[in-house]
C-alpha positions as CSV (number, residue, x, y, z in Angstrom):
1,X,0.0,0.0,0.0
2,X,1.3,3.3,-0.7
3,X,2.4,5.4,2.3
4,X,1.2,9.1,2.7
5,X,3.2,12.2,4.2
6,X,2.2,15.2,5.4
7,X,4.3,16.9,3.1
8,X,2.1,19.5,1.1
9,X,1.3,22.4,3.3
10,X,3.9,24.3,1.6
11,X,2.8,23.9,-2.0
12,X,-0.8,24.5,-1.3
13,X,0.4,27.3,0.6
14,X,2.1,28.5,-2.5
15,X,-0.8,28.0,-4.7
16,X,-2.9,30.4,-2.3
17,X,-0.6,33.2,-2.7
18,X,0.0,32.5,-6.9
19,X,-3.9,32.3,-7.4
20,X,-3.7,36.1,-5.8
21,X,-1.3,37.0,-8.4
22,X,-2.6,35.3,-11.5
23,X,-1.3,38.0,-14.0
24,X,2.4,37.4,-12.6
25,X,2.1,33.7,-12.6
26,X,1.0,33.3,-16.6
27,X,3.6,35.9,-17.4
28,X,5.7,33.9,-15.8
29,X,4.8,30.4,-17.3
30,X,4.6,32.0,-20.8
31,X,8.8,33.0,-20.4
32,X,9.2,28.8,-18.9
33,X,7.1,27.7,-22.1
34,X,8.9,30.1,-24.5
35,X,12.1,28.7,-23.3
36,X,11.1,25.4,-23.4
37,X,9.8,25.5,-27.0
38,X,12.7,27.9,-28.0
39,X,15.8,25.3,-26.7
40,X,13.7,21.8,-28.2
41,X,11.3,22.1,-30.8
42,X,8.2,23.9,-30.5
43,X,5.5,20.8,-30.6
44,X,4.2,19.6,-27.3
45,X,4.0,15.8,-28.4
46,X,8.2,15.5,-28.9
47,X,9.1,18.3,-26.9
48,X,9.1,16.5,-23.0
49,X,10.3,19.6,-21.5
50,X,7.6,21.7,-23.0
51,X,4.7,19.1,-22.2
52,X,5.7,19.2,-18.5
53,X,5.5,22.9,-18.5
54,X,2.0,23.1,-20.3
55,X,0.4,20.5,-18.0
56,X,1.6,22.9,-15.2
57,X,0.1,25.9,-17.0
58,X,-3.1,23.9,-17.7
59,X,-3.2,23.1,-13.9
60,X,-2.6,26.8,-13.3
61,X,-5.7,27.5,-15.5
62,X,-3.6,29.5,-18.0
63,X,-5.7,30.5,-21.0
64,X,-4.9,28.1,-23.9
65,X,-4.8,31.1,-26.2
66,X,-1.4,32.5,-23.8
67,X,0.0,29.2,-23.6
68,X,-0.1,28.9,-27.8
69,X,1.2,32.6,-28.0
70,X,4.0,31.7,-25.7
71,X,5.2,28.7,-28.0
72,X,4.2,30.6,-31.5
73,X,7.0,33.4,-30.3
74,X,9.5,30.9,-29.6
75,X,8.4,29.7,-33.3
76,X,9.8,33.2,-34.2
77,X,12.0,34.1,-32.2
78,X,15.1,35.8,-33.2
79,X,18.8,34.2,-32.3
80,X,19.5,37.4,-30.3
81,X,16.9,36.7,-27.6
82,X,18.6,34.6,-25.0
83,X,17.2,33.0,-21.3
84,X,19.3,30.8,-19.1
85,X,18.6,29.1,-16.4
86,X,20.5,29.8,-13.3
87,X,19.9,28.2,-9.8
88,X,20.8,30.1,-6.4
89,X,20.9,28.2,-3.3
90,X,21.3,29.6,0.5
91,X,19.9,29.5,3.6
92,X,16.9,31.8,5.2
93,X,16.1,32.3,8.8
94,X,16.6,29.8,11.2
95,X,18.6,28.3,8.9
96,X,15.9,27.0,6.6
97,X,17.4,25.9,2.9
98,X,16.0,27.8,0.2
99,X,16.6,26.6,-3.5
100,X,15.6,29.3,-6.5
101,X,15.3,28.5,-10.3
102,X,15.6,31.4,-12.5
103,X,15.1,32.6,-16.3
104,X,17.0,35.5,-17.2
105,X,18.3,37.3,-19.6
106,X,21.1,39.2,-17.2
107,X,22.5,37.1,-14.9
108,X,24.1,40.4,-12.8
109,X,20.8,41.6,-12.7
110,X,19.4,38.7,-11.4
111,X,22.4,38.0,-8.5
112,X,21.9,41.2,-7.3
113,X,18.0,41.2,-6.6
114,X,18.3,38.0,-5.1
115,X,21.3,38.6,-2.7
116,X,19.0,41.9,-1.8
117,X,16.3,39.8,-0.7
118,X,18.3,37.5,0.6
119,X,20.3,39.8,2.7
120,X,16.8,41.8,4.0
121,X,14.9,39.2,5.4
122,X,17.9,37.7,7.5
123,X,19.6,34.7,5.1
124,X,22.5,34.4,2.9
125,X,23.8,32.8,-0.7
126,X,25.2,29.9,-0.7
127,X,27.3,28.2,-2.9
128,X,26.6,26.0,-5.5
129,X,25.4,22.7,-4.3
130,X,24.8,23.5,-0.5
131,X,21.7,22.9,-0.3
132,X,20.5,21.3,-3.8
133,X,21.0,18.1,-2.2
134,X,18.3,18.4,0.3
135,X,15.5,18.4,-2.6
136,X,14.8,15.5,-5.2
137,X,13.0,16.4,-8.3
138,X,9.7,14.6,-8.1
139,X,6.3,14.7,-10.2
140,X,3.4,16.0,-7.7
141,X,-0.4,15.2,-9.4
142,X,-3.4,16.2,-7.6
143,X,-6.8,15.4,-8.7
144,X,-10.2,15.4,-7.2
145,X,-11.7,12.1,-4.8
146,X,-14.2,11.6,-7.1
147,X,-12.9,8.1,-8.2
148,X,-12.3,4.9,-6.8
149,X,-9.2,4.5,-4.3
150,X,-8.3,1.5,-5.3
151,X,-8.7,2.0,-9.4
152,X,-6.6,5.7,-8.5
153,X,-3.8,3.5,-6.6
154,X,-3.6,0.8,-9.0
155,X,-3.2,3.0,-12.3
156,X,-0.4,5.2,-10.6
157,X,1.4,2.2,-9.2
158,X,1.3,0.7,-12.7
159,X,2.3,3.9,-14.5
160,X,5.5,4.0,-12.2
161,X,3.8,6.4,-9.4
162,X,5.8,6.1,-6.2
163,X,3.2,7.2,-3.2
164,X,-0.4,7.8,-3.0
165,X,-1.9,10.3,-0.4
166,X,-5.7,9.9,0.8
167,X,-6.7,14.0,1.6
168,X,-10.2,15.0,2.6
169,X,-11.0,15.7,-0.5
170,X,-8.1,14.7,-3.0
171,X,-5.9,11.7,-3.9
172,X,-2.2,13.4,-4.2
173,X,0.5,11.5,-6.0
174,X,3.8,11.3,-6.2
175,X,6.1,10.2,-9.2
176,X,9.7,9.9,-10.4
177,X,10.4,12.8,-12.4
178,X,10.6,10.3,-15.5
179,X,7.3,9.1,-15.0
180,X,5.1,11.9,-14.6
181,X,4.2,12.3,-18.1
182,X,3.2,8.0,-17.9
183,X,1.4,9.0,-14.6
184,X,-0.7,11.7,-16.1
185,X,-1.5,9.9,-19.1
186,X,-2.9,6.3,-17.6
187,X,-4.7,8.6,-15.1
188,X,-6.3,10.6,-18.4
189,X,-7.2,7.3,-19.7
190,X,-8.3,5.9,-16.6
191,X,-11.3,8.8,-17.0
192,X,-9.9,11.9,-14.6
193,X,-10.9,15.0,-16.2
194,X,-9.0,17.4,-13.4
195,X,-6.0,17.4,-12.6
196,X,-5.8,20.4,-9.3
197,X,-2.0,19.7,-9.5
198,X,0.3,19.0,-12.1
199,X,3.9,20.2,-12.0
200,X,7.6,18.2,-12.0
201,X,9.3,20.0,-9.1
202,X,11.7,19.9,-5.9
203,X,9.9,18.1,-2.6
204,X,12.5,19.0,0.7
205,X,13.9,15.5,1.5
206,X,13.8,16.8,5.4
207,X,11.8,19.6,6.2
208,X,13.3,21.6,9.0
209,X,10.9,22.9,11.9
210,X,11.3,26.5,13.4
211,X,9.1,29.0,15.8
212,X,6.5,30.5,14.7
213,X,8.4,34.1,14.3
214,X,11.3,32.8,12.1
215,X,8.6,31.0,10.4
216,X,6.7,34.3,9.3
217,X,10.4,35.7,8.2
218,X,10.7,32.5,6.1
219,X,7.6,33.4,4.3
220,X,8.3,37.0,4.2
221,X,11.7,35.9,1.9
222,X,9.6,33.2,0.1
223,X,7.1,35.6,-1.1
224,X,10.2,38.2,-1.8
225,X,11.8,35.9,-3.7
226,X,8.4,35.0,-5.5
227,X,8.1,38.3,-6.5
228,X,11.1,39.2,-8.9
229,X,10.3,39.0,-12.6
230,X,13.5,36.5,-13.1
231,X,12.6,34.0,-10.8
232,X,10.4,30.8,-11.8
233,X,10.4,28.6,-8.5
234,X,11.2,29.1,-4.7
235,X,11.9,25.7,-3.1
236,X,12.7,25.6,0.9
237,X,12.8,23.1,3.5
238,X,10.3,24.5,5.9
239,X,7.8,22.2,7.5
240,X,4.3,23.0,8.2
241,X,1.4,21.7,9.3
């Protein structure tokens, strides 16, 4: 039987504060899907890369009319126009690990907004690789109780899904980065409809517990962080409850 963790606070959390700021999160996945179609090819079906970041921008309820504009550009995009992605790991208040994956076009510009925030709210840059090893890169799928628990378990586990999680009101599954995609698709066939989660990210491989005043400092720098144009994701180690 597959085991459940408590594990989600933080990425439910997360979705909270990105519903409030839906305008920033599309613009947002529209530069991820650019990139993505710009460094493969720009055609969802043999483009891995870019399927993963469209399922995340359907479960984000992105318009399908933003997420086609994002990939015709990268259709027509001139050579000129460069993103990379650069990753910037430290640690927060208390200690907490904080991992942040950026697209930018001016990696100076980048360093320095996110040592500023960094450096406000109490943390400090790392080095590379100081606290990457704290997160594995999972696929997270979420999707309604509306279907059998067993039939739900069954399908995952077949499709390669690693754990299962019985919510109140939502089965929440894990996967190996590798077999989200497989996950997603014997779910689809299996009859699910809506998917409330859909994303390949970084899960904390031990979350780190702190008072409740470093914890608000924590989120203060995670929304921070959030907020800069050049960043994509904010990963940290925090637990919740």
């Amino acid at each position: 039987m597959m085991s459940g963790h408590s594990k989600w606070a933080t990425i439910h959390r997360k979705k909270g504060a990105l519903d409030a700021a839906r305008g920033k999160v599309f613009q947002k996945l529209a530069k991820e899907i650019y990139v993505a179609a710009k460094l493969g090819t720009p055609d969802v079906d043999s483009n891995p890369n870019l399927r993963m970041v469209v399922e995340k921008a359907k479960a984000a309820n992105m318009p399908k009319d933003n997420i086609q504009k994002a990939i015709d550009k990268a259709k027509g995009a001139s050579e000129g126009e460069n993103y990379e992605n650069v990753r910037y790991e430290g640690y927060g208040p208390g200690g907490v690990a904080f991992m942040v994956d950026c697209l930018t076009d001016n990696r100076n510009r980048t360093a320095s907004f996110v040592r500023s925030a960094f450096t406000k709210c109490g943390g400090n840059l790392g080095t590379d690789g100081s606290v990457s090893y704290l997160f594995e890169r999972k696929g997270l799928i979420e999707i309604p109780r509306d279907y059998d628990e067993d039939e739900v378990m069954m399908t995952s586990l077949d499709a390669g899904a690693t754990d299962m999680e019985n919510l109140d009101t939502t089965y929440f599954i894990t996967t190996p980065a590798d077999k989200f995609i497989a996950v997603k698709d014997a779910l689809s066939e299996m009859g699910v409809k809506e998917f409330l989660t859909s994303e390949v990210t970084y899960v904390a491989s031990n979350l780190m517990d702190v008072e409740e005043d470093i914890k608000e400092r924590v989120y203060k720098l995670q929304d921070q962080l959030e907020d800069l144009d050049d960043v994509q994701s904010v990963y940290c180690n925090l637990k919740e409850e």
